[in-house]
C-alpha positions as CSV (number, residue, x, y, z in Angstrom):
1,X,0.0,0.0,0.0
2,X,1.5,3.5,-1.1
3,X,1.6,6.1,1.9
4,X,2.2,9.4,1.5
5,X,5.5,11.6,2.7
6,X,4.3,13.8,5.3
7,X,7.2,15.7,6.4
8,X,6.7,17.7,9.4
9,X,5.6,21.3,9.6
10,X,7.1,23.8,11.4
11,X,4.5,23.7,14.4
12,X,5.2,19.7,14.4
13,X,8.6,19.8,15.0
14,X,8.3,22.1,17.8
15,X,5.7,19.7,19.0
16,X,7.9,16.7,18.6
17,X,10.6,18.8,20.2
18,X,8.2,19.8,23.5
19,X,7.8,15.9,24.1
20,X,11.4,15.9,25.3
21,X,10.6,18.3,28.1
22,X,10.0,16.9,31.5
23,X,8.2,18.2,34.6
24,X,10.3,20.7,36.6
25,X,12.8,21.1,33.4
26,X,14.4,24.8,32.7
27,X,14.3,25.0,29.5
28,X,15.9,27.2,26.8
29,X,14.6,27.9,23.6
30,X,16.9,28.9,20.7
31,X,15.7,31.5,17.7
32,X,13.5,30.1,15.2
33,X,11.5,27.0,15.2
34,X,12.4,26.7,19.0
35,X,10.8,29.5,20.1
36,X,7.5,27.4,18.6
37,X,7.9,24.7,21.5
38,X,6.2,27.4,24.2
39,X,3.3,26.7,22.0
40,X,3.3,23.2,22.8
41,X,4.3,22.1,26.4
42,X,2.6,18.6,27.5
43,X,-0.6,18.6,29.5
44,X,0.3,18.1,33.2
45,X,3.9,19.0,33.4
46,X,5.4,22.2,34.5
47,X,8.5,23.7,33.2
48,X,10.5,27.0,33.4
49,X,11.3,28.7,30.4
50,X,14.4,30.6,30.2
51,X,15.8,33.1,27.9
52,X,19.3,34.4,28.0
53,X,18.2,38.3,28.0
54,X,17.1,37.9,31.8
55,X,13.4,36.6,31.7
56,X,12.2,33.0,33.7
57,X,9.0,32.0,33.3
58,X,8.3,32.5,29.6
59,X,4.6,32.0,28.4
60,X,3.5,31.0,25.1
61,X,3.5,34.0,22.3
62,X,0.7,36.8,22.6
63,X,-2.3,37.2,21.5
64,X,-2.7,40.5,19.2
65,X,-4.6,41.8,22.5
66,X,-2.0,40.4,24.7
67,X,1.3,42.2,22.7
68,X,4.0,44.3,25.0
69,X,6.2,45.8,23.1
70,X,8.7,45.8,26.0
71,X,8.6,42.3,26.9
72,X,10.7,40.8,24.5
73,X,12.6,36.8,24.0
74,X,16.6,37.1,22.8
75,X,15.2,37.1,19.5
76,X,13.4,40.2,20.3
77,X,9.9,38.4,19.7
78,X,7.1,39.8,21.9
79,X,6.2,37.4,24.2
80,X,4.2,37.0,27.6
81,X,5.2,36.0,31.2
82,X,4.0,33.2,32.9
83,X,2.4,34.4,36.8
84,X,5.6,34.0,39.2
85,X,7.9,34.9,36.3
86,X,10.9,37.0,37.2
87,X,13.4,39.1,35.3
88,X,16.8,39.8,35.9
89,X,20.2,41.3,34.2
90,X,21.6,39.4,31.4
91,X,25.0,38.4,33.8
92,X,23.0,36.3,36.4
93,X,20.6,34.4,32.9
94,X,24.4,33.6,32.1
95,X,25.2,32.5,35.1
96,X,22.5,30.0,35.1
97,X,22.9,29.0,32.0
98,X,27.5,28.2,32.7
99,X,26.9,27.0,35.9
100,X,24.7,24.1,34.9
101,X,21.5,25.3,35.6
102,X,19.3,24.6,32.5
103,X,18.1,21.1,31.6
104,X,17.7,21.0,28.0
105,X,18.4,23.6,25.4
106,X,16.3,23.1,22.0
107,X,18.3,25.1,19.4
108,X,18.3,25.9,15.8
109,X,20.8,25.2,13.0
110,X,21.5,25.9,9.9
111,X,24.2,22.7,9.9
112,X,25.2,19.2,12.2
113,X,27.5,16.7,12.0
114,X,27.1,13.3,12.5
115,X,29.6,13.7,15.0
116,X,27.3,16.0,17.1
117,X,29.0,19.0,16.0
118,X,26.7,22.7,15.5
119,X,27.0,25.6,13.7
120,X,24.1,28.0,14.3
121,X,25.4,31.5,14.1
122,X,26.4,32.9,11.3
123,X,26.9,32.5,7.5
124,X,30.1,34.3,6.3
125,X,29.9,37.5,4.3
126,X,26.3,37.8,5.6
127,X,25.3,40.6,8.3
128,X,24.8,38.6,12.1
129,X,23.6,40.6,14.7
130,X,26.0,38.6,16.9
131,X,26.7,35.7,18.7
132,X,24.3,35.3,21.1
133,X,23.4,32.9,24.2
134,X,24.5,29.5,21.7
135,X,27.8,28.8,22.7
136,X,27.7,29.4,26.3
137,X,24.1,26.9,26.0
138,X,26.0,24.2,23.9
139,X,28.7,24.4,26.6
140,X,27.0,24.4,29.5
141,X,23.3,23.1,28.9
142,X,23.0,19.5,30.4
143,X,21.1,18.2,26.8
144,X,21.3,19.6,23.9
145,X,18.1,19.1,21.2
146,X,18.5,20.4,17.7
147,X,15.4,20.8,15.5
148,X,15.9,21.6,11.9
149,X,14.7,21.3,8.5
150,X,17.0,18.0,7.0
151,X,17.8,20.1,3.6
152,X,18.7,23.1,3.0
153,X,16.7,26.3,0.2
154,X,19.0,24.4,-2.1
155,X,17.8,20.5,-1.5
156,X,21.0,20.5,-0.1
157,X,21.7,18.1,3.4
158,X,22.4,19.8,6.3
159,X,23.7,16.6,7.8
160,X,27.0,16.7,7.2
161,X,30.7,14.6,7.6
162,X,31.6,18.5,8.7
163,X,30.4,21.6,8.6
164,X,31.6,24.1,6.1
165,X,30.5,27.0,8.7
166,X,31.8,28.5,11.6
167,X,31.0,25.4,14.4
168,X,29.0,26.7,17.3
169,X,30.1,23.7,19.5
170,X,32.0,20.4,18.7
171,X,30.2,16.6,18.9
172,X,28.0,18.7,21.7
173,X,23.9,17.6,20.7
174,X,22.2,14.9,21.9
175,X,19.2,15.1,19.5
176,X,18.6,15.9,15.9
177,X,15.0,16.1,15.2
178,X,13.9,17.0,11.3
179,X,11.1,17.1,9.2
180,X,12.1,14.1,7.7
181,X,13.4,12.0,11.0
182,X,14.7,12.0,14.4
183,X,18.3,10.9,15.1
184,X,19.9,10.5,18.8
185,X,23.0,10.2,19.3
186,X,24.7,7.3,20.5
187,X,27.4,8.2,23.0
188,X,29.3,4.6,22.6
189,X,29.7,4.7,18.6
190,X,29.8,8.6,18.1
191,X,27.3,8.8,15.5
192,X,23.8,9.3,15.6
193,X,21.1,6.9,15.6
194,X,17.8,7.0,13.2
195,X,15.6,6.1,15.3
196,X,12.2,7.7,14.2
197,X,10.9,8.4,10.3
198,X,8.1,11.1,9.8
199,X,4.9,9.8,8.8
200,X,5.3,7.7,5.5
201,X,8.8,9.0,4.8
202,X,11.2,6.1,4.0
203,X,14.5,4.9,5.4
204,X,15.8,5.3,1.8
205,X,14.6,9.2,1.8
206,X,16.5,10.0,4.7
207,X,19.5,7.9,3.6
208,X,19.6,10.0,0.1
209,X,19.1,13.2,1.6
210,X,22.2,13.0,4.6
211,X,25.7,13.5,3.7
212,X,26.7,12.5,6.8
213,X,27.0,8.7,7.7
214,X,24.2,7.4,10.3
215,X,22.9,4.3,12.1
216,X,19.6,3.0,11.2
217,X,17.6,1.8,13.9
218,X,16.4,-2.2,12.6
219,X,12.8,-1.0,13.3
220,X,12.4,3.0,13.3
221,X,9.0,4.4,15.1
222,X,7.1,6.8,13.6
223,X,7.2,10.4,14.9
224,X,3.9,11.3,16.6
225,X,3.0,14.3,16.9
């Protein structure tokens, strides 16, 4: 029976990305996508969101009623604050986030190895408006969760042997989740690990569309979202 390729949208990789959260987790969203998971934490759990410009206790995005304009996310997205929230300078959200205080860290990327590696930040020759938060959350977030799209504008993988842009981190992610898959890493061979497909996307799709060498789960699940 023929099934159709459903790769994920947008909204359902933040929602696959959300089912990693677990109750009492601080939690740091990157730009992009990420920013998508406050949309979609689990019934019944509680969990902190943090965001490196001094705000804990993110709430999903605002209503057009709900907007303002000085309560902004690092990516300078208006956003709303949970009751109990609290705000503080940009040296103590740093603090938290080096001295190990932030469970999981669900980034963006615009490349990955299959060594773990990141870049995140900046294309060369194009205009960044800096750094950011990513390297000190690569270093010093206790799990690391990447969501992507798999190719690039170009059809091109963004699973790679090695990145061709400035890294962010080195063989730092625990999790890869794209519109086409989900691959873990597995500490013990240093590669990731297929271990989920998209709904009625094939083994052979993924394979043809990564660079980068991966494991294949024998009997992949399928990502519900």
């Amino acid at each position: 029976m023929y099934t159709r390729a459903m790769p994920l949208t947008r909204d359902q990789l933040a929602m696959r990305a959300a089912q990693e959260l677990r109750d009492g987790y601080t939690v740091n969203l990157g730009i992009g996508i990420p920013t998508l998971v406050a949309n979609h934490i689990p019934r019944g759990i509680t969990v902190s969101l943090q965001s490196e410009n001094g705000l804990l206790g993110m709430g999903p995005f605002p209503t057009e009623e709900q907007v303002d304009a000085d309560l902004i996310n690092a990516g300078k997205q208006t956003i709303t604050a949970r009751p109990g929230a609290s705000y503080f300078s940009s040296h103590d959200s740093f603090a938290m986030i080096r001295g190990g205080h932030i469970d999981i860290a669900i980034l963006g990327a615009m490349q990955v190895t299959d060594k773990g590696d990141l870049a995140n930040w900046m294309v060369p020759g194009k205009m960044v408006k800096g750094m950011g938060g990513a390297m000190d959350l690569v270093a010093g977030v206790e799990r690391v969760v990447v969501v992507m799209e798999h190719c690039n504008k170009k059809g091109e993988s963004k699973v790679l042997p090695a990145c061709s842009l400035p890294l962010t981190g080195a063989r730092c992610i625990d999790m890869v989740i794209t519109d086409l898959c989900v691959l873990e890493m597995d500490r013990a061979r240093g590669l990731f690990r297929l271990t989920e497909l998209a709904p009625g996307v094939t083994m052979d799709e993924v394979k043809a569309k990564t660079a980068a060498k991966i494991i294949v789960s024998d009997k992949p699940r399928t990502i519900s979202v």
